[in-house]
C-alpha positions in Angstrom: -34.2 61.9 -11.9 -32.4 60.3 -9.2 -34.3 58.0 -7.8 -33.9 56.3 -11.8 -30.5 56.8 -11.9 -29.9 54.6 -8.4 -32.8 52.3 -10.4 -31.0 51.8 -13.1 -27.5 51.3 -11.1 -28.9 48.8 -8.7 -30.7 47.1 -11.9 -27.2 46.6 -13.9 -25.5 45.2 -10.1 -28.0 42.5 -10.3 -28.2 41.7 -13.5 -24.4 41.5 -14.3 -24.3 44.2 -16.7 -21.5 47.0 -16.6 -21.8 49.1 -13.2 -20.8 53.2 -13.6 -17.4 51.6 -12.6 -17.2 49.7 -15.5 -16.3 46.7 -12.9 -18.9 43.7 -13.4 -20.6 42.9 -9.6 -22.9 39.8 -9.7 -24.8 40.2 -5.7 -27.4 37.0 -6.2 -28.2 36.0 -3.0 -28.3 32.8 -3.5 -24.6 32.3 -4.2 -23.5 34.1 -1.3 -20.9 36.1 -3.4 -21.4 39.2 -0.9 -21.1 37.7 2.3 -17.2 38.9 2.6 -19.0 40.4 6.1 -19.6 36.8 7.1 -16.3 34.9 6.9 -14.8 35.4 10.4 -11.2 33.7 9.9 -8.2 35.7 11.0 -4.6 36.2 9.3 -2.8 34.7 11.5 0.0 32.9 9.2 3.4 34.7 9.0 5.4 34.7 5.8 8.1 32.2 7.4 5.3 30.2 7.8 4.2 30.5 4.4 7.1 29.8 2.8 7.7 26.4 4.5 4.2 25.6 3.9 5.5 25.8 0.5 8.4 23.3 0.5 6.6 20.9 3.2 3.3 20.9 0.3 6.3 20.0 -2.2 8.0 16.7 -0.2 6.4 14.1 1.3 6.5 9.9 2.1 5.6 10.4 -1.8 9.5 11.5 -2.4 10.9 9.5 0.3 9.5 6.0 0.1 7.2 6.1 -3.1 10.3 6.5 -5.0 11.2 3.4 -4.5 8.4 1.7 -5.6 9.1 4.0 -9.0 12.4 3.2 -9.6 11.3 -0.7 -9.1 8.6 -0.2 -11.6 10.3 1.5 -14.6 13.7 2.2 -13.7 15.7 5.0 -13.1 15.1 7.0 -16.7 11.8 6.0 -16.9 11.2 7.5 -13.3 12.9 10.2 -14.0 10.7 11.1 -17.2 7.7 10.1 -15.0 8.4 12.6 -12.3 9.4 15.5 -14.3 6.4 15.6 -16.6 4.2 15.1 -13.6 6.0 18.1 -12.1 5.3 20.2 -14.6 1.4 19.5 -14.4 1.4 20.0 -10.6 3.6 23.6 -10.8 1.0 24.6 -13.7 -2.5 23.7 -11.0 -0.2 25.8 -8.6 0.3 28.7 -10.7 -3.3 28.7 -11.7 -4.9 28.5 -8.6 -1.9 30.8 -7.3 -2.7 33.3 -9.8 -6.5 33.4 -8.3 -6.0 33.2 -5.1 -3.7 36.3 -5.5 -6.8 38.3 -7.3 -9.5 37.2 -4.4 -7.6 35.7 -0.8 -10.8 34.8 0.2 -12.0 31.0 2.4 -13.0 28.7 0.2 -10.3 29.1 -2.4 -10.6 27.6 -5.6 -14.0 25.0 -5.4 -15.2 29.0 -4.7 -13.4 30.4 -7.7 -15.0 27.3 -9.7 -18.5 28.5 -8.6 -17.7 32.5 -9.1 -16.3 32.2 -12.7 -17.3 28.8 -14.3 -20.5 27.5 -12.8 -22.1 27.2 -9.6 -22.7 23.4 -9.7 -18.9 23.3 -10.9 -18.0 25.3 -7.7 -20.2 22.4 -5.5 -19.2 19.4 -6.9 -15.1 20.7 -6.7 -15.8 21.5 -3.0 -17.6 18.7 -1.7 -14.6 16.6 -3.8 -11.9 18.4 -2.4 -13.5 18.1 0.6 -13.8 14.4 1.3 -10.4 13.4 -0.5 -8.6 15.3 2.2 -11.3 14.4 5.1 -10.2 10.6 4.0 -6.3 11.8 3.3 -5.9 12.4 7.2 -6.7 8.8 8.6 -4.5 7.6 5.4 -1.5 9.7 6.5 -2.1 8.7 10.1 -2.1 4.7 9.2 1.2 5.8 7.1 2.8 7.4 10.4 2.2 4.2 12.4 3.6 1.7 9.7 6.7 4.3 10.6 6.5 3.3 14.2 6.8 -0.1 13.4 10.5 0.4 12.1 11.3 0.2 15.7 8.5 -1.6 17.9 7.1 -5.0 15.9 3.9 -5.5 18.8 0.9 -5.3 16.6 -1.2 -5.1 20.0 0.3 -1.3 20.1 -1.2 -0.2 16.9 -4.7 0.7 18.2 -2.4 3.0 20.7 -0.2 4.5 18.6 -3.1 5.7 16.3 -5.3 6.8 19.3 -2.0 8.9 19.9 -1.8 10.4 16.9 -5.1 11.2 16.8 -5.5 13.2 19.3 -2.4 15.3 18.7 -3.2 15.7 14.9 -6.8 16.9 16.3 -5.3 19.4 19.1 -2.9 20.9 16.5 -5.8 22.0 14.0 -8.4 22.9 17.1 -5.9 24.9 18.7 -6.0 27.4 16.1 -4.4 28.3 13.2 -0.8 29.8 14.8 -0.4 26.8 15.8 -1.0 24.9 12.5 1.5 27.1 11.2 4.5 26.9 14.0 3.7 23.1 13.5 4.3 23.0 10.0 7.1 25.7 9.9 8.7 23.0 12.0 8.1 19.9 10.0 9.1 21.7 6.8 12.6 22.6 8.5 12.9 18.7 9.5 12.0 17.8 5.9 14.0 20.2 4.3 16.7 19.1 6.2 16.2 15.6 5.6 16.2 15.6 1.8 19.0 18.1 1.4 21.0 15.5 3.6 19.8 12.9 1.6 21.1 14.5 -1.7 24.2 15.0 -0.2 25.1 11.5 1.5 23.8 10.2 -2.2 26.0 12.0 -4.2 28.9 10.9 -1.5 28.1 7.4 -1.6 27.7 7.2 -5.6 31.3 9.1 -5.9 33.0 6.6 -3.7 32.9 8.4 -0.5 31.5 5.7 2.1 33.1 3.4 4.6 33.3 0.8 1.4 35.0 3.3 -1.4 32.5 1.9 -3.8 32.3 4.6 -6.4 28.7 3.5 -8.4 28.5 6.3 -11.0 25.9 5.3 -13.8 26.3 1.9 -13.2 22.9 1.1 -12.8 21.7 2.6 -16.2 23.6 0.6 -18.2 23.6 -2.6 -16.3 19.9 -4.2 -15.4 19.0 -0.6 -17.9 17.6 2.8 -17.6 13.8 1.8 -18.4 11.7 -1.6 -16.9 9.5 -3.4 -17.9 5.5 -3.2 -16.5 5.3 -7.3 -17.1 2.2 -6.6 -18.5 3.3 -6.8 -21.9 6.7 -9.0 -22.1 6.3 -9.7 -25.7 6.2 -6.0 -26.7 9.6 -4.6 -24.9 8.8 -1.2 -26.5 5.0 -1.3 -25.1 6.0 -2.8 -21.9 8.3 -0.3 -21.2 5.9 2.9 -22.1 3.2 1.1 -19.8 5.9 0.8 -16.9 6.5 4.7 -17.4 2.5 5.8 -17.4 2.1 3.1 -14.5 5.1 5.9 -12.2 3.1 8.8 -13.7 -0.1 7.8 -11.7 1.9 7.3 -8.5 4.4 10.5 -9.4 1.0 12.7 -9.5 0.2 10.8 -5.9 3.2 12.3 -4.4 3.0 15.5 -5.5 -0.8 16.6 -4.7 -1.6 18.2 -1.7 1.1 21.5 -2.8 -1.7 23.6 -3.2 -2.0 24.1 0.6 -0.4 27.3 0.6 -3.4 28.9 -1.5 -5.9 27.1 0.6 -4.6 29.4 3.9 -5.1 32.1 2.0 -7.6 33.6 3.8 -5.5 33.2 7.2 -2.0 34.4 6.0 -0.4 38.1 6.6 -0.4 40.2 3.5 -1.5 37.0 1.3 -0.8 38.6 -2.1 2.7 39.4 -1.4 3.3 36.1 0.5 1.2 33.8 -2.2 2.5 35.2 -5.3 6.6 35.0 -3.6 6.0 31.3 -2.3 4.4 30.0 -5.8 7.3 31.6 -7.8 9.8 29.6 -5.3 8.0 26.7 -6.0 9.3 25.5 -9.4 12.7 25.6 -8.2 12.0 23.0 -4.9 10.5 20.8 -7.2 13.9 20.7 -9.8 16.2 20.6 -6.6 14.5 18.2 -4.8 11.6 15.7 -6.8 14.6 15.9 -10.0 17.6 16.0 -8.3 15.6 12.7 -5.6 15.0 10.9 -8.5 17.9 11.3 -10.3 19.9 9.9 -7.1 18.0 7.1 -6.4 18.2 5.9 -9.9 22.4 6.6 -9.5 22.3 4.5 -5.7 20.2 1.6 -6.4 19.4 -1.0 -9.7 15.5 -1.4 -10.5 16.0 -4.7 -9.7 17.4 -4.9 -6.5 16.5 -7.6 -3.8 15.8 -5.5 -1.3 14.1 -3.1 -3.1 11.9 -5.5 -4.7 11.5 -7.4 -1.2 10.9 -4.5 0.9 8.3 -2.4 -1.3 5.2 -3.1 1.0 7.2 -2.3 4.0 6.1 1.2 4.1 9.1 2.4 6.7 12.8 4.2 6.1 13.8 -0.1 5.0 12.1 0.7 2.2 13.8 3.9 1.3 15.9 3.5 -2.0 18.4 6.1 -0.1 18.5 3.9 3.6 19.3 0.8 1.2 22.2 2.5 -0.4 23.6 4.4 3.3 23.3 0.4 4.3 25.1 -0.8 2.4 28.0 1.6 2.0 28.7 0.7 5.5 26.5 3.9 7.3 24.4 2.0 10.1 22.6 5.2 12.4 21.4 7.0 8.9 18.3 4.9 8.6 17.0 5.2 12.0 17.6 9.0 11.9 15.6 8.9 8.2 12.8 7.2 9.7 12.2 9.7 12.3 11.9 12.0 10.0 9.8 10.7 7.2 7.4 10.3 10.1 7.3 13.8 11.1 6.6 13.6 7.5 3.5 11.8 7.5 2.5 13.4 10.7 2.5 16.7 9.1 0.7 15.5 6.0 -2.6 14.1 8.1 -2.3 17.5 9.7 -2.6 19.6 6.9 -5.1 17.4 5.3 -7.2 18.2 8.4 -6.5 21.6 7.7 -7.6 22.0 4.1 -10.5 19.5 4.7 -12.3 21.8 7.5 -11.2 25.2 5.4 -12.9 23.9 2.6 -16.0 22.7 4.8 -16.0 26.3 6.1 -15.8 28.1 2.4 -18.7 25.4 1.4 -20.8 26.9 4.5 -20.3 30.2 3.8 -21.9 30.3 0.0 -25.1 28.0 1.4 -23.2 25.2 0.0 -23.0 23.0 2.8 -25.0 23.5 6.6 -24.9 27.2 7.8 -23.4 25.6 11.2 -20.1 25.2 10.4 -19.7 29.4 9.2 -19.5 29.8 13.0 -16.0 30.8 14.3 -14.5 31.7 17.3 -13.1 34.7 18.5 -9.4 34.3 17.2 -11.0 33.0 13.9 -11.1 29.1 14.2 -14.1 27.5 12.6 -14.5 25.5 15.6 -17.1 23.3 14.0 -16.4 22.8 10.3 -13.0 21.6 12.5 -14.0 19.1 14.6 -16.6 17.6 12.1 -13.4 17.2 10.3 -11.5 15.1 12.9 -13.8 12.8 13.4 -12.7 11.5 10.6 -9.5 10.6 11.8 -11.3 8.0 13.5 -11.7 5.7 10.1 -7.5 5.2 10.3 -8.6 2.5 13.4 -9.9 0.4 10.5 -6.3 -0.2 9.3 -6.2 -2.2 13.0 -8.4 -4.7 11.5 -7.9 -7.0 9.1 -11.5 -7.5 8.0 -11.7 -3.7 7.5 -8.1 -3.6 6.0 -9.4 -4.1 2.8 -12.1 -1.1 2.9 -9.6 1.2 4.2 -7.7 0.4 0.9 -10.6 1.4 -1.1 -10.7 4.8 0.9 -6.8 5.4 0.2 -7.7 4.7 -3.2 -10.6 7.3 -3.2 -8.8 10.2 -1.7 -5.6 9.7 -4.2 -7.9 9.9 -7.4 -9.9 12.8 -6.1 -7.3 14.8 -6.5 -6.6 14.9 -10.2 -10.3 16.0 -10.5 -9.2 19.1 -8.2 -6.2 19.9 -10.3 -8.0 19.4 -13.6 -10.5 22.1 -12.3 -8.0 24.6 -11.2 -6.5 24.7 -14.7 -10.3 24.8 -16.2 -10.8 27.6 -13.3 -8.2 29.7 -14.3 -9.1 29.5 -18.2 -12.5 30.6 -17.4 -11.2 33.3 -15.1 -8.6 34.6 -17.6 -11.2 35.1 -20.3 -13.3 37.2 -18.1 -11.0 39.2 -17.0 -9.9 40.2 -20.8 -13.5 40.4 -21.5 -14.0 43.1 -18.6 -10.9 45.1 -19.6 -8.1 44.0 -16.5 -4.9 43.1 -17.3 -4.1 39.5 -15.7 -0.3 40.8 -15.7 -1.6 43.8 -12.9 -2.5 41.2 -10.5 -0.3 40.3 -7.8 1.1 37.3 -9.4 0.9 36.3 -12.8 2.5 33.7 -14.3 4.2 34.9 -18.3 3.3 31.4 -19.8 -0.8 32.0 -18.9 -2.8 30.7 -20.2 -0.7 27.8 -21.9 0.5 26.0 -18.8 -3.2 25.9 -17.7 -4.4 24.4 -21.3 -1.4 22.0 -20.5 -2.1 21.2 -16.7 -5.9 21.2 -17.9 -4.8 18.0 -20.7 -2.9 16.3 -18.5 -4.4 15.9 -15.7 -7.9 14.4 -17.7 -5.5 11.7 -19.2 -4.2 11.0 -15.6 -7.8 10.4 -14.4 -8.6 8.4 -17.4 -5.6 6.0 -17.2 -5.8 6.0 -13.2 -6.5 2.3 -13.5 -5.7 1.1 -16.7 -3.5 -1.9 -15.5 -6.7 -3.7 -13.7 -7.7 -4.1 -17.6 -4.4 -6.9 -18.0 -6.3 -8.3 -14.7 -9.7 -7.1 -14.5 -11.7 -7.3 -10.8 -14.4 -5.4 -10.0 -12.7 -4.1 -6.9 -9.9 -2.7 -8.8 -11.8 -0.6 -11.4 -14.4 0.2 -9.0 -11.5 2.3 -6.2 -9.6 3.5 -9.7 -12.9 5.0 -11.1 -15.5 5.7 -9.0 -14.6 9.2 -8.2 -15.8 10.3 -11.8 -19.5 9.3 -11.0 -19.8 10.7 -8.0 -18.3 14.0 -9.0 -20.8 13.9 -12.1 -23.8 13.0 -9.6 -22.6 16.1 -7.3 -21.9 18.2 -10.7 -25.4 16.9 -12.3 -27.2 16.9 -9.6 -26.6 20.5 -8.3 -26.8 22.0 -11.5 -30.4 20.3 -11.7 -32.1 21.2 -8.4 -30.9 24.8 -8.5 -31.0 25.6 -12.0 -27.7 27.1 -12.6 -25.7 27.8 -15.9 -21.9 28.8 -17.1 -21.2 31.9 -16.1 -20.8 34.3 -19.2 -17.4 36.4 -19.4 -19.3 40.1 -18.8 -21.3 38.4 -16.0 -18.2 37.0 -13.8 -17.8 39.3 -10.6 -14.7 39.9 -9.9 -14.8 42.3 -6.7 -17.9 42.0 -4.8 -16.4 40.7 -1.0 -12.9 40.9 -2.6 -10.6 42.5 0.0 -8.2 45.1 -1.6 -4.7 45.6 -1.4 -4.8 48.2 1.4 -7.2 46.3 2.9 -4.6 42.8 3.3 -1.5 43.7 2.3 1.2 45.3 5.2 4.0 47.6 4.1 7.4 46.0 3.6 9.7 46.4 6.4 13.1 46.2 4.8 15.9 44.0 6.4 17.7 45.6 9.3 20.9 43.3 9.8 22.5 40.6 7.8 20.6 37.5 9.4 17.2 39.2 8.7 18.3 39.6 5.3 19.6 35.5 5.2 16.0 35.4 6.3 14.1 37.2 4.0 16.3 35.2 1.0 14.4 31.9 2.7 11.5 32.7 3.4 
């Protein structure tokens, strides 16, 4: 009578059917969903370092010199609009994927949480995506750094030299381990937050009259060239033009804000991650109002749309270009800007970094559900994936191709790849999360018991999920005013070869949509007790200033 009681148990575990626990526990060896045993990473990331993760995911060269080709392109309302509603899509992938990552802290984040509770294939084609657009980010974000150099030294023979430099330290930082990732970023984030605070501040002095010059600017510049531009492409249509300049900023708004979700990729690697996740993703909302909005809002107060330098100095790529170091300029402040490019370098230095990072955590989280080659599951003793890490750095090696000018133009096409890969990884995070949700209702757990949950579930993932197909769909739509083959080609290749991974998958291994009473969600799960560590309250005042930042 036993013996058929244990037969009938281990029957509904592989099956999918209700367990004598009433929890769902899907064990198919083929997805690897048990192999908690196997992944060898370490939490090793503090909750300072968490937290700054968090605002350094949240400002980048996007905020700092992509502004100003935003503010050129449909002025300062327009950018404004642009910006906001682009902020509100990027918050809701965060919360979604937040909101999961809370439930299982596990490597391979969400391309793993697309295979777990929407579809295996779907799970594949996410990860190997994810994967390359941030394996192709890091050589982008190292070119980026060295266009920063050049604000000071002119020599194109240094280029090759400068990259090699930054090549090697952006590689060191990642194989070194993960503590060191994390004191490296802590650091950047602190220059960065710095940075843009100090911004905000010298902007709002400047536009009240406070500079050398006593010019006091107010609104000026929305009334006088306007508050909205015009895209050019339709000049007989001021109403159309005007709409097309602001979906033109919403593409290159949703540029500058991806790559936030890296504080759910370390999940795996962070100190009590449910407790540290859940705290960091509630914080983030407000950084994006202070600091995207409030950006924005400045640049569009300091400088008109029209400006000659702005317009001249767009393709610069350094702190010249900065709609903030043209304002300080010209108010009479002459050591801001080289102090501003210094530090939108550290900028882009920590970007390529943490794009190495997610690339080779992804890599790992592929290996370790059979989804990419068993080699790079192997880890050392403190908990680096040694291999899945320096597979990833070699390609760091691509940003030489920015050296020359016959392979200038292929390197575009890759900076063009990676930045439209990542609207497919938001768009499945909200679809992730939808599926998720509706299994957990189905299986009887309250979403609102989990570690984090977000009150506005599951309408901010409906409206990240909409959003985020119409920003992959009008990624290019300007190259049809101009049509080349080249242009549609880098704004829409990514589709097909996400549905080729997608089809492809699905076809050789047979798999199908996971059904809400089939979704597992506990098998190699760690549990609370298991991650999270008791909360040591503050002792003194300067550990509680601490614990209000971090």
């Amino acid at each position: 009578m036993e013996n058929e009681k244990r037969e009938v148990e281990n029957d509904s575990l592989e099956k999918g059917i209700n367990g004598p626990s009433g929890a769902v526990r899907v064990t198919n060896p083929e997805f690897h969903f048990d192999e908690h045993d196997l992944d060898r990473v370490q939490r090793r990331l503090k909750q300072r370092h968490v937290q700054m993760i968090a605002i350094a995911g949240t400002i980048g060269t996007g905020l700092f010199l992509g502004s100003g080709g935003a503010l050129a392109s449909a002025g300062p309302l327009g950018a404004l609009i642009a910006y906001a509603l682009v902020g509100t899509v990027a918050y809701s992938s965060l919360c979604a994927v937040g909101e999961m990552s809370t439930w299982a802290p596990i490597s391979g984040t969400f391309p793993h949480f697309a295979a777990r509770w929407v579809d295996p294939a779907l799970g594949f084609a996410t990860g190997w995506n994810y994967f390359y657009t941030n394996a192709i980010s890091t050589p982008v974000e190292i070119t980026a750094a060295v266009i920063l150099l050049s604000f000071w030294d002119h020599d194109s023979k240094h280029v090759a030299l400068y990259t090699a430099i930054i090549c090697v330290f952006v590689c060191l930082i990642n194989i070194f381990g993960v503590r060191y990732f994390g004191e490296s970023e802590f650091f950047f984030a602190i220059i960065k937050l710095t940075l843009i605070i100090g911004l905000l501040l010298v902007g709002l002095i400047v536009d009240l009259g406070g500079g050398p010059q006593g010019d006091r600017i107010g609104f000026r510049y929305w009334k006088n060239p306007g508050a909205v531009a015009g895209s050019g492409l339709e000049p007989k249509h001021i109403g159309l033009d005007r709409f097309l300049a602001i979906l033109s900023v919403i593409v290159q708004a949703a540029f500058s804000f991806q790559g936030m979700e890296l504080v759910v990729i370390a999940a795996s690697e962070t100190e009590s991650p449910r407790r540290n996740i859940a705290k960091a993703v509630r914080r983030v909302f407000y950084r994006i109002l202070v600091f995207y909005i409030l950006g924005i809002l400045m640049i569009g107060m300091l400088v008109a749309y029209n400006d000659a330098d702005l317009l001249s100095l767009r393709a610069n790529n350094t702190a010249a270009s900065s709609p903030f170091v043209i304002a300080i300029k010209r108010a009479g402040i002459k050591v801001l800007p080289h102090i501003v490019n210094g530090a939108i370098f550290t900028s882009a230095f920590s970007a390529g970094n943490s794009f190495l990072f997610c690339s080779s955590r992804v890599l790992y989280g592929l290996a370790l559900r059979g989804q990419a080659p068993r080699i790079f599951t192997y880890c050392t003793k403190k908990g680096l994936p040694l291999f899945a890490v320096l597979f990833c750095s070699c390609f760091t090696l691509l940003s030489f191709m920015s050296v020359s000018q016959g392979s200038n133009k292929v390197f575009t096409w890759f900076v063009n790849l990676s930045t439209t890969g990542g609207f497919t990884s938001w768009f499945v995070m909200n679809v992730t999360y939808i599926f998720y949700r509706r299994g957990l209702l189905a299986q009887g757990y309250d979403p609102a018991n989990n570690s984090y949950h977000n009150r506005w579930q599951p309408y901010i993932a409906y409206w990240g999920a909409g959003w985020t197909l119409f920003f992959i769909l009008i990624n290019g739509f300007s190259v049809f005013w101009d049509f080349t083959a080249a242009g549609f080609l880098t704004a829409y290749i990514n589709i097909p070869l996400f549905l080729v991974l997608y089809i492809g998958y699905k076809v050789v291994k047979r798999t199908s949509f996971w059904k809400p009473q089939e979704m597992d969600f506990v098998t190699g799960i760690p549990t609370p007790e298991e991650t999270e560590d008791p909360i040591v309250p503050p002792k003194n005042f300067g550990e509680k200033i601490a614990e209000i930042l971090f």
